[in-house]
N, C-alpha and C positions, 0 to 999 in steps of 0.2 A: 184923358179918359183912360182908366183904366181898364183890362181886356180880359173878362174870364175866363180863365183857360178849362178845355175842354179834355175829358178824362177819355181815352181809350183802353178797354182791357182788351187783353191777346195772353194767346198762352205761348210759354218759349220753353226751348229743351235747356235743359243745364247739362253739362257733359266736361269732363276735364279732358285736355287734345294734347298728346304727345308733343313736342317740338322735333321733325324730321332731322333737323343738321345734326344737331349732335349727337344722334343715331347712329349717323353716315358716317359722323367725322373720328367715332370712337369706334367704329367696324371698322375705318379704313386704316387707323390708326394700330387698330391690335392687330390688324390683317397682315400689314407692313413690319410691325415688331415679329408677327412668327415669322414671314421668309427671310428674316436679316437672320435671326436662331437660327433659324435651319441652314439656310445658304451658308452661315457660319460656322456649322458643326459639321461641314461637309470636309474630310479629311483632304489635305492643299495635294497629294498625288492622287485622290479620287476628281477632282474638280477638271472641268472640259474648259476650266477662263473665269472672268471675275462677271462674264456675261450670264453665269446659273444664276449668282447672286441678286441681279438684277432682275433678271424673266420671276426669280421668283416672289421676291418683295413686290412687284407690279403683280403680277396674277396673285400673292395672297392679299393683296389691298385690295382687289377689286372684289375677290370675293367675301373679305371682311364687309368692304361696301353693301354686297349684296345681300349679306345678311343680317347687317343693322339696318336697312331697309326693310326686308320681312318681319323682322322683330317689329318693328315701330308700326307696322301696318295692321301685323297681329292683337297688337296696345290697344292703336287705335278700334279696332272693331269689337275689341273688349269692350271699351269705354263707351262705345256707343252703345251695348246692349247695356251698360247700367246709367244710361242719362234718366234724366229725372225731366218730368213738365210742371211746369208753375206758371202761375197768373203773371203777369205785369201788366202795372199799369203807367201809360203815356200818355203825358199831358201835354198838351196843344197849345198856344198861345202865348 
């Protein structure tokens, strides 16, 4: 026996969504290239230890972090103001 399938219409948003990681991972990435620059343009009798170098690549990564995160979050509420609605239809059966 064959089985008629059954049409459901519903409306659905269309919207294009950021991907978060590689938001993060290119904030945390560029974050961590400027405190290496920096830490390394730091003149070797200006320097307190190879410890600036470090604090500094960790806190500019995280704050590279923090702000491919606000970027990506900023995208995304963009995108959500220009989603679209459209019909579909699901069939059942």
């Amino acid at each position: 026996m064959a089985n008629n399938p059954t049409e459901t219409n519903q409306e659905v948003k269309i919207r294009r969504a950021p991907k978060f990681i590689p938001f993060m991972a290119i904030g945390t990435g560029l974050g961590a290239l400027l405190g290496l620059i920096i830490g390394l343009s730091v003149p070797v009798d200006q320097q307190t230890g190879k410890s600036l170098l470090g604090l500094l690549v960790v806190f500019l990564a995280g704050v590279g972090f923090g702000l491919g995160v606000l970027l990506v979050v900023i995208l995304d509420r963009i995108f959500i103001a220009r989603s679209k609605t459209a019909e579909a239809t699901k069939l059942e059966g």
